[in-house]
N, C-alpha and C positions, 0 to 999 in steps of 0.2 A: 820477675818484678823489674820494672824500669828504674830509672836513677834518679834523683836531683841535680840542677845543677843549683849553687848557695854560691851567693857574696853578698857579705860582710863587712859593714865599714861604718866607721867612726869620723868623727869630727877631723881627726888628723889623718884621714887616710882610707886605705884600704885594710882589712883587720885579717881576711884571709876568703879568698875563694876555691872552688872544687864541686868538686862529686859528691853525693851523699846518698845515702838508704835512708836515712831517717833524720828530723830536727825535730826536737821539743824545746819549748821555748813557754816562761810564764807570762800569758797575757792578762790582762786586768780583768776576766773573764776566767780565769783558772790557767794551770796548765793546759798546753795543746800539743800534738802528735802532730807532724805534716809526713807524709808516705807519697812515693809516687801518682800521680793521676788527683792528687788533693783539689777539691774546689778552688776556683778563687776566692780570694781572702784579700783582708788586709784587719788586722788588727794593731792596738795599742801593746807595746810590751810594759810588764812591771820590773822592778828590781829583781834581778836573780841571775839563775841561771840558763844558758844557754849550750844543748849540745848539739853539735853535730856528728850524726855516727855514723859509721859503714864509709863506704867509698874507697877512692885509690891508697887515703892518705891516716885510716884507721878513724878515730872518733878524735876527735877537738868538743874542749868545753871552754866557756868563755864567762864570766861575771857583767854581764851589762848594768845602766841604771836607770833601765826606763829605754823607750824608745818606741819605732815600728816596724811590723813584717810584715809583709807581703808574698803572695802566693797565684800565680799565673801561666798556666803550660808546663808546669816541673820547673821554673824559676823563681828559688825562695831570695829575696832578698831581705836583707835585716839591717836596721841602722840607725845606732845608737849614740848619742853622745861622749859617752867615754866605756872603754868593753877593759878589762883585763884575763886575763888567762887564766886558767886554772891547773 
């Protein structure tokens, strides 16, 4: 299985980039899985949660409040007005 490449960023910045196996992420549509080779996408995010898992650097989860992702070639981008960590 191939990799993602994910960045992540907020109003003030960059919130974290990398490698991934997997994001889920809740869009106003339900939860959604992104996996290697994903369609293109772009959807609305809701409040919640955000994880990013697998890769060089383990899994990262994030609190966002709203926002959008995007999905093109194995590059997820996500971005949010304000994210916190979890």
């Amino acid at each position: 299985m191939g990799q993602l490449h994910v960045e992540f960023v907020a109003a003030d910045g960059k919130v974290w980039e990398g490698d991934a196996e997997r994001v889920v992420a809740r869009a106003v549509e339900g939860d959604i899985g992104i996996l290697p080779s994903h369609a293109p996408l772009l959807t609305v995010l809701r409040e919640g949660e955000v994880r990013i898992e697998g890769g060089g650097s383990g899994s990262q989860a994030f609190v966002v409040d709203g926002g959008f992702l995007s999905v093109d070639s194995d590059v997820v981008r996500i971005v949010s007005e304000t994210v916190s960590s979890r």
